[in-house]
C-alpha positions as CSV (number, residue, x, y, z in Angstrom):
1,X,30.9,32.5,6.3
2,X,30.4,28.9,5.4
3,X,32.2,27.4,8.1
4,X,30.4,29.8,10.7
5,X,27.0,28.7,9.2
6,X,28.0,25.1,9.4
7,X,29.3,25.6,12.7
8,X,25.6,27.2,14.0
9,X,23.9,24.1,11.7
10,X,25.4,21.1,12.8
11,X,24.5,21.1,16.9
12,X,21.0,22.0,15.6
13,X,20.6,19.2,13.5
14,X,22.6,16.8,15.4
15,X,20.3,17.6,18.4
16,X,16.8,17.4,15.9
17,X,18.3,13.8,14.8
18,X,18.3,12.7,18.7
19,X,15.0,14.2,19.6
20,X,12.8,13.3,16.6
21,X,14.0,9.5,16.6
22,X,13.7,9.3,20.3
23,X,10.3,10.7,20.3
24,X,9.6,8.3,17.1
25,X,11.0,5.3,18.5
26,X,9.5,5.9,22.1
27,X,5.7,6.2,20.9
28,X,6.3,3.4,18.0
29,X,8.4,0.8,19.8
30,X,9.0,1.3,23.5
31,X,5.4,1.1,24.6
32,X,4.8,-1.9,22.5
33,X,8.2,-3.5,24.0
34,X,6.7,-3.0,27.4
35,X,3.8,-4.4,26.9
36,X,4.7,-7.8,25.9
37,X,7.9,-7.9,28.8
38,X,5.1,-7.4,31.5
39,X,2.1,-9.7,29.8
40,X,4.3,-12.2,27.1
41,X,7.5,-12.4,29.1
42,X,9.5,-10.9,26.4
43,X,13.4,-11.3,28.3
44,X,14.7,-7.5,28.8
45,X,17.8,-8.1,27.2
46,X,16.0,-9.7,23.4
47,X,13.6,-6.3,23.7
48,X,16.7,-4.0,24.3
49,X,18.1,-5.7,21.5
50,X,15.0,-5.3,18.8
51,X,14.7,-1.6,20.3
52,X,18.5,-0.6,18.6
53,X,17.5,-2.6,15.9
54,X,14.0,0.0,15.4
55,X,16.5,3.0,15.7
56,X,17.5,3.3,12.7
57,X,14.1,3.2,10.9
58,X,13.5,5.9,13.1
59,X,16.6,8.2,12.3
60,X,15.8,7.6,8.6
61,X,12.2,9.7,9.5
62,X,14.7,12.2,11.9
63,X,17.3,13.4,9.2
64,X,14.8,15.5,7.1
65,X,12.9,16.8,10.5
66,X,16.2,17.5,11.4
67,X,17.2,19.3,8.5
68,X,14.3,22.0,8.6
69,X,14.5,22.5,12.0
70,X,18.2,23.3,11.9
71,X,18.0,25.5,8.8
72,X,14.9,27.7,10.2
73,X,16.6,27.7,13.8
74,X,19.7,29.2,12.7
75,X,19.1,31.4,9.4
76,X,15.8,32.7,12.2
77,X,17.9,33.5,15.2
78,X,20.6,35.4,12.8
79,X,17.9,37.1,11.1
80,X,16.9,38.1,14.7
81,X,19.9,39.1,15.5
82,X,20.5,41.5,12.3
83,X,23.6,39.1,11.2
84,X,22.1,38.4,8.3
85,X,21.8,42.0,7.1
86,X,25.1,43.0,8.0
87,X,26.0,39.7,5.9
88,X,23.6,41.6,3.3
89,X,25.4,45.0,3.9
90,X,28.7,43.3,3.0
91,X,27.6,42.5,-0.6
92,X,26.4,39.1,0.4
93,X,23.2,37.4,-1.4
94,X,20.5,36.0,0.2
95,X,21.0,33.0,-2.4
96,X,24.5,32.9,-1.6
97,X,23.9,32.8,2.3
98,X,21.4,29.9,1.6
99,X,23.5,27.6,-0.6
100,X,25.4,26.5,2.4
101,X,22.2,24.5,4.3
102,X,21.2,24.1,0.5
103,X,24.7,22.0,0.3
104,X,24.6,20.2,3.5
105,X,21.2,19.3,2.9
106,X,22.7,17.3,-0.6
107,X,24.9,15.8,2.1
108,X,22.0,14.5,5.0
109,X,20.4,13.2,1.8
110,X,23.5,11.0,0.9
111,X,23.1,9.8,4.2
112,X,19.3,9.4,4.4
113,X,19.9,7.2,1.2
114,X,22.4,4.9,2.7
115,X,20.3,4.5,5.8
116,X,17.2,4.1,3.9
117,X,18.6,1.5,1.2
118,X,21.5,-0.3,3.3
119,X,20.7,0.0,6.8
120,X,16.7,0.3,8.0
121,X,15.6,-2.5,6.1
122,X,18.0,-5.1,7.3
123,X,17.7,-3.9,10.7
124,X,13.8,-4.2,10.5
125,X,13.9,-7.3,9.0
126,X,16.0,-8.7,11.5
127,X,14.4,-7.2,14.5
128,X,11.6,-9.0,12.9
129,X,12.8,-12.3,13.1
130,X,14.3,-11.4,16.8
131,X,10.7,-11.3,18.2
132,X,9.8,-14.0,16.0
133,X,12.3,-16.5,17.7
134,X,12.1,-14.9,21.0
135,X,8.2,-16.2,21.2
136,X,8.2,-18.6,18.9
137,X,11.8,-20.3,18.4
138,X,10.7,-23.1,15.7
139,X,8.6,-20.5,13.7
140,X,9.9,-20.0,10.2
141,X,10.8,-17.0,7.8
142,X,8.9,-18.2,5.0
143,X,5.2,-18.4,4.1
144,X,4.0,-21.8,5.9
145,X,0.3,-22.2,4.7
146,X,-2.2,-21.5,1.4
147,X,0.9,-20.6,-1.1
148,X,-1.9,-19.1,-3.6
149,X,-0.1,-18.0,-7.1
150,X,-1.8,-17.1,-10.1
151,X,-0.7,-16.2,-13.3
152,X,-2.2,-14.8,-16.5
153,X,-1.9,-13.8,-19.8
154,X,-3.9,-11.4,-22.7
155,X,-6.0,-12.1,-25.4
156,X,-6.5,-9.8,-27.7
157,X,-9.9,-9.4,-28.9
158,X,-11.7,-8.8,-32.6
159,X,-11.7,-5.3,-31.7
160,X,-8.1,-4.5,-30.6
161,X,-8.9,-4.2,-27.0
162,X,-6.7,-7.3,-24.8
163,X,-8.9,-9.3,-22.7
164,X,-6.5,-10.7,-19.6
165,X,-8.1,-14.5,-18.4
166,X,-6.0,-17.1,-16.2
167,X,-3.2,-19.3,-17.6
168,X,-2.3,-20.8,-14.6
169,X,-3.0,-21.4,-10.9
170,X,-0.5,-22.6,-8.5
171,X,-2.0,-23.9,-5.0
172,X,-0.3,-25.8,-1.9
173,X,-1.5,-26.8,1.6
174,X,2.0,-26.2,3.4
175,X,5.3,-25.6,2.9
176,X,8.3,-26.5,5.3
177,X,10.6,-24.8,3.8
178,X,11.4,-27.4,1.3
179,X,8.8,-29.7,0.3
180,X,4.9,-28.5,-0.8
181,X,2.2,-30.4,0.3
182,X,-1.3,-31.0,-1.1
183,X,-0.9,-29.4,-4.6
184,X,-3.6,-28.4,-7.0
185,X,-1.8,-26.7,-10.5
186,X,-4.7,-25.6,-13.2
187,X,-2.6,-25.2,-16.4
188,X,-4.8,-23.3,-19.3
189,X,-1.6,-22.2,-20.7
190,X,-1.5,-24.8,-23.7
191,X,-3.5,-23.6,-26.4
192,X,-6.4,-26.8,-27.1
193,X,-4.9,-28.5,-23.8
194,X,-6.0,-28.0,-20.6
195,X,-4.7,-29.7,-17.4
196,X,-5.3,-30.3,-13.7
197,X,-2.3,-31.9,-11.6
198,X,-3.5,-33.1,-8.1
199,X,-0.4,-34.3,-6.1
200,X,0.5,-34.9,-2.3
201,X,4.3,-33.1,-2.8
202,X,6.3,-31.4,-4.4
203,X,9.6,-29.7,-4.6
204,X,12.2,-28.1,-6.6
205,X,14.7,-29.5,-8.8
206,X,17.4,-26.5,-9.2
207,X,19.7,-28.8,-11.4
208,X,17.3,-29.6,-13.7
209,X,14.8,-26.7,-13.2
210,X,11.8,-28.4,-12.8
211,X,9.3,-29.6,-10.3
212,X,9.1,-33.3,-9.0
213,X,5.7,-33.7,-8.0
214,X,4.8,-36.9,-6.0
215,X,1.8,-39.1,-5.8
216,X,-0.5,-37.5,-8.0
217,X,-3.0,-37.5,-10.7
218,X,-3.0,-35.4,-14.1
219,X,-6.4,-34.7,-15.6
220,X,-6.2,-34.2,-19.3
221,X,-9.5,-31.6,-20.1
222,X,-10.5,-31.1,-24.2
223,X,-11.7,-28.3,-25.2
224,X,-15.1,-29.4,-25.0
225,X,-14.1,-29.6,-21.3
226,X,-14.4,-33.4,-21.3
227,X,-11.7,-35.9,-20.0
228,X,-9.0,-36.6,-22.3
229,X,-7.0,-38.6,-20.5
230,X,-6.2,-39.6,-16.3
231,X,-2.5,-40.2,-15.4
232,X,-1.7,-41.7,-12.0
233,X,2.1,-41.5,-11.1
234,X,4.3,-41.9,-8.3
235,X,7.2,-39.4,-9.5
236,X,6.7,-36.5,-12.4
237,X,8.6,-34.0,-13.6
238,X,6.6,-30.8,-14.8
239,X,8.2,-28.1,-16.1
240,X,6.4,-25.0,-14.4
241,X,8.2,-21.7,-13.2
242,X,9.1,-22.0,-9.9
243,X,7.9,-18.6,-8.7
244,X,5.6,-19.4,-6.4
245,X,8.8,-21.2,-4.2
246,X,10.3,-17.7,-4.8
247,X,6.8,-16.4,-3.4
248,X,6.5,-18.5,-0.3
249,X,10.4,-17.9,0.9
250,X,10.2,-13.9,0.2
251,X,8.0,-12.9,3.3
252,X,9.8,-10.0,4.0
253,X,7.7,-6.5,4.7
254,X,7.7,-3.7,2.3
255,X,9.5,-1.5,5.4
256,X,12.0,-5.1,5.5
257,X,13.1,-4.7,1.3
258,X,15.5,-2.2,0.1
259,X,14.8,-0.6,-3.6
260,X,16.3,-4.0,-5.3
261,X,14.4,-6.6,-3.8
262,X,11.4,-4.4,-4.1
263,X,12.1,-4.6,-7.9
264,X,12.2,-8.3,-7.4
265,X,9.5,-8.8,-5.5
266,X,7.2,-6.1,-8.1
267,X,8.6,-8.4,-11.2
268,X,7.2,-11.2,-9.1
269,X,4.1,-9.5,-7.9
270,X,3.5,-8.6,-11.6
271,X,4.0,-12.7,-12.9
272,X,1.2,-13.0,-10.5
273,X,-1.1,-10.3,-11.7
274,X,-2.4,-9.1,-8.7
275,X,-3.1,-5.5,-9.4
276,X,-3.4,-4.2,-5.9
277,X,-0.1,-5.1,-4.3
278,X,1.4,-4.2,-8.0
279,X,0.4,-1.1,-7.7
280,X,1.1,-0.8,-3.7
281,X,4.6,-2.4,-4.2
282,X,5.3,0.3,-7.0
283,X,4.3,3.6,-5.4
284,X,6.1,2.5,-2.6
285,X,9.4,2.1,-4.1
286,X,9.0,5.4,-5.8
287,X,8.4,6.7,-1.8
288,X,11.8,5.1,-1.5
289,X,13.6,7.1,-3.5
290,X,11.8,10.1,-3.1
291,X,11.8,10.5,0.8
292,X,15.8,10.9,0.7
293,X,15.3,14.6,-1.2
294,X,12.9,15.9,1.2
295,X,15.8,16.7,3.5
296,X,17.0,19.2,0.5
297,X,13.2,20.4,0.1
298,X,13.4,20.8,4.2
299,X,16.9,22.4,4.0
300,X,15.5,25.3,1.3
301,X,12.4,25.8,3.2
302,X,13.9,26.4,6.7
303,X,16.2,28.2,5.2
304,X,13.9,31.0,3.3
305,X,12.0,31.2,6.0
306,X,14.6,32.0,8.3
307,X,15.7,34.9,6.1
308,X,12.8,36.4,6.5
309,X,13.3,39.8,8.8
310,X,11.5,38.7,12.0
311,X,12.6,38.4,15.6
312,X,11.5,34.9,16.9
313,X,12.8,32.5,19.6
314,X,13.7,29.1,19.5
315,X,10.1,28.4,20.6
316,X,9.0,29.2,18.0
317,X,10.9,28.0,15.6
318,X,10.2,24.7,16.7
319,X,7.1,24.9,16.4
320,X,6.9,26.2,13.6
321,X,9.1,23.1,11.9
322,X,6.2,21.0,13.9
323,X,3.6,22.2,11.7
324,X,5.2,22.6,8.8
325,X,6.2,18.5,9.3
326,X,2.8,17.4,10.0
327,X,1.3,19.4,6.9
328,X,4.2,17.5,4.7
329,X,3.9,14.2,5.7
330,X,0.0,14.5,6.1
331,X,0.1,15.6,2.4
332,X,2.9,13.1,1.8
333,X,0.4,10.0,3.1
334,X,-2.5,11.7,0.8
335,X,-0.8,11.5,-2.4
336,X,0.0,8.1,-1.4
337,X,-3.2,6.9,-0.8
338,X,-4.4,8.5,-3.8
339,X,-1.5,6.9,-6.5
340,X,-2.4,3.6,-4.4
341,X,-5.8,4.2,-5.6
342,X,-4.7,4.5,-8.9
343,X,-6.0,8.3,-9.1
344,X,-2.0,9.7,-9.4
345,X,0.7,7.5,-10.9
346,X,3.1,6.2,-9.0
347,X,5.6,8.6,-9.4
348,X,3.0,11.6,-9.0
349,X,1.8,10.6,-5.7
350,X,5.4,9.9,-4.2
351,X,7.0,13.0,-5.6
352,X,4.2,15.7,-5.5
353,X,4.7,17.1,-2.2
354,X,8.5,17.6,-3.0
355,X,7.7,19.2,-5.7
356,X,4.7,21.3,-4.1
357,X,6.8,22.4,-1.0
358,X,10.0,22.9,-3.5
359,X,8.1,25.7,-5.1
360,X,6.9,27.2,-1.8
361,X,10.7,27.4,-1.0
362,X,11.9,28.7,-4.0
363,X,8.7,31.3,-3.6
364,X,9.5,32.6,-0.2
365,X,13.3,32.7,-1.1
366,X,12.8,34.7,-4.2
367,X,10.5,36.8,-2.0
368,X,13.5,37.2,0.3
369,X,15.6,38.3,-2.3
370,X,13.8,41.2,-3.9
């Protein structure tokens, strides 16, 4: 029985993998490709190029379409062709008939994980910097103007409560890639010592893990917030965390990261204190681990659904999946927004539609079953 239902699954899915990328891929990428052959020039063979680079963002979205199509296809058309109750009339369980798409649904989510973590971000990221060099050769991968980088600290107040001010600000002109250019550093994290370093470079020292600042001034402010002192120099060596170089070279998307250097980039977002993309950064690596187990949400749903005595064509069931898909992912992008907005956590507003739809499968399946 399990090789028969895996033998009716797999063209199913296999075809819902081709047809939902293609479609993704078409109204995402292709027109967009177009576009810029016929008005920038783009060369046909550098937009073929980023186009199989797009794919597999694409087939990523596919697998968990896929997956409920598949599921409600198959368990639908042998429910309409009474197989399923002579399966039933042979001692067999609806839970038992289920566990197979339940199983290979474990199985597309493996696979959605690897393409999601390993795969779709690299290929973005590099499809990226294909278009980037195809129109603009000597443009770089890293942050070229206004590196901005604050960072602050908490004081906690006569009442308990933590007040959270700025310790230090980190500002440069330009960046090559190497060298910052026309630096202003505010450093209030001295207790009783406040300074402003005004230079015309900078870079990093990685053997000695410092910053060599050239031609510059240091302002030393009291607390009074008058002049303590004014040093001139030619070369000086301050030792400040060199997280904003780390900032200005790590310009990748959040679709370009994979779950680590989303962690790395939060822990620096977080140095920074800028609440906003903290809090974007983290629902969206929650999303990232969360949108691999839809496929086994999708699998149980098609699945009890299909069970269901009814006699409907493939037409249907396709349409069907259609809706069902929108109403996810539309609830999917509302919990988003909402956790982004800081009304769910993080975790609530990636996971709640798996959870939500979960129970509706587990619902109609019990349903089934009695």
């Amino acid at each position: 029985m399990d090789r028969y239902l895996a033998s009716e699954l797999l063209p199913t899915f296999l075809f819902g993998v081709g047809a939902f990328s293609s479609i993704g891929v078409t109204i995402d990428s292709v027109f967009d490709l177009v576009r810029k052959i016929v008005e920038s020039g783009l060369p046909i063979g550098v937009a073929f190029k980023v186009f199989l680079l797009k794919f597999p963002n694409f087939i990523v979205l596919a697998f968990p379409m896929a997956t409920l199509l598949s599921t409600l296809m198959t368990y639908s058309r042998l429910s309409s062709e009474s197989e399923l109750i002579a399966l039933r009339g042979c001692g067999v369980s609806v839970y038992r008939m289920v566990l197979t798409a339940v199983v290979m649904s474990f199985l597309v989510t493996g696979m959605t994980f690897i393409f999601n973590e390993q795969i779709a971000p690299a290929a973005n990221y590099q499809a990226s910097v294909t278009l980037d060099r195809a129109f603009k050769s000597d443009k770089p991968t890293f942050k070229q103007e206004n590196i901005f980088y604050p960072e602050y600290r908490y004081i906690e107040q006569k009442d308990g409560s933590k007040e959270k001010i700025l310790s230090r600000l980190f500002y440069a002109d330009k960046f090559d890639g190497k060298l910052m250019k026309g630096l202003t550093i505010i450093d209030r994290s001295q207790k009783g010592l406040n300074q402003i370093v005004v230079a015309e470079s900078a870079q990093w020292n990685p053997s000695q893990n410092v910053w060599d600042f050239y031609n510059g001034t240091i302002y030393l402010v009291a607390p009074d917030r008058s002049y303590r002192n004014i040093l001139r120099f030619e070369k000086q060596q301050l030792q400040l965390p060199r997280t904003a170089l780390d900032m200005a070279q790590r310009s990748r998307d959040y679709g370009e990261m994979n779950i680590a250097q989303s962690l790395e980039q939060l822990e620096l977002e977080r140095l920074g204190g800028d609440e906003q993309k903290i809090r974007k950064l983290e629902v969206r690596i929650q999303q990232k681990i969360s949108l691999p187990f839809v496929c086994v949400v999708f699998g149980l749903v098609g699945s009890a659904m299909g069970t269901i005595p009814q006699r409907t064509g493939r037409a249907t069931s396709f349409g069907v999946s259609v809706i069902i898909i929108f109403t996810y992912y539309l609830f999917y992008f509302i919990t988003g927004a909402l956790a982004q907005a800081e009304i769910l956590s993080p975790f609530l507003g990636a996971w709640l539609p798996n959870f939500v739809f979960l129970g509706i499968g587990i619902f109609l399946l019990r349903r089934v079953a009695n």
